[in-house]
C-alpha angles and dihedrals in degrees: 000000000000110000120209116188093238140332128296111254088024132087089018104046124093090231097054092037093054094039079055099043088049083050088247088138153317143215105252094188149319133222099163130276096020120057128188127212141177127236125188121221125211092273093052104259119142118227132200130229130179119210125203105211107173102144094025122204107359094055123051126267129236125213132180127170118281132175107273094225096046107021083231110151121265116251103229087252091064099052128107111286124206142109141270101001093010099049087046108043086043103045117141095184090060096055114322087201100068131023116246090258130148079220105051114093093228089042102058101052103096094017104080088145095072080072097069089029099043109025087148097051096051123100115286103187086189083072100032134189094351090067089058092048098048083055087059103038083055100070092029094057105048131072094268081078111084115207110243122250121262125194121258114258 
């Protein structure tokens, strides 16, 4: 397996830069053609994502929910929670490999009117991967997110 340092659009542009710098997000690791990054929610978690970038740009990306730490998938149980944006764009019963995302390559199949809907949500390769992770910073980041439930100490 070829192994890049990092992914092309990420660690040297001013918009990732700036998302990492606000703490928006961070790349956690890449081992090509799979990258991981971290996204933080409203209540300042930090959840994972793995991307799967073969064909990079050009093609479009797919993400699911993976541990921070390991960059093992995310059982449905353990994905954002929320409603309306939230429920929709992380929802395991609908394909817990891939988010319900116009930009999401599995997402996208079956759903051409997105297209005409969404146009600013579908995949721009000119912008790259941090328009992919804005998409998913949005939702995470309102009040549509609910913080997950911790156990008491």
């Amino acid at each position: 397996m070829r192994r890049r340092k990092g992914v092309p659009g990420t660690s040297g542009t001013p918009d990732f830069l700036l998302g990492n710098i606000k703490g928006q997000w961070r790349l956690l690791r890449v081992a090509w053609p799979t990258a991981d990054f971290a996204v933080r929610a409203r209540d300042g978690r930090e959840w994972g994502f793995r991307f799967l970038l073969d064909g990079y740009p050009a093609a479009l990306p797919n993400a699911r929910p993976c541990d921070v730490e390991t960059g093992t998938p995310l059982t449905g149980e353990h994905w954002p929670s929320g409603s309306g944006r939230v429920r929709a764009a992380f929802n395991p019963a609908w394909n817990p490999a891939a988010l319900y995302l116009p930009c999401d390559r599995l997402a996208l199949p079956g759903h051409e009117q997105w297209i005409t809907e969404h146009p600013e949500l579908l995949w721009q390769p000119t912008r790259g991967i941090i328009h992919y992770l804005e998409i998913m910073y949005d939702p995470l980041s309102s009040f549509a997110y609910l913080s997950a439930v911790r156990p008491a100490a």
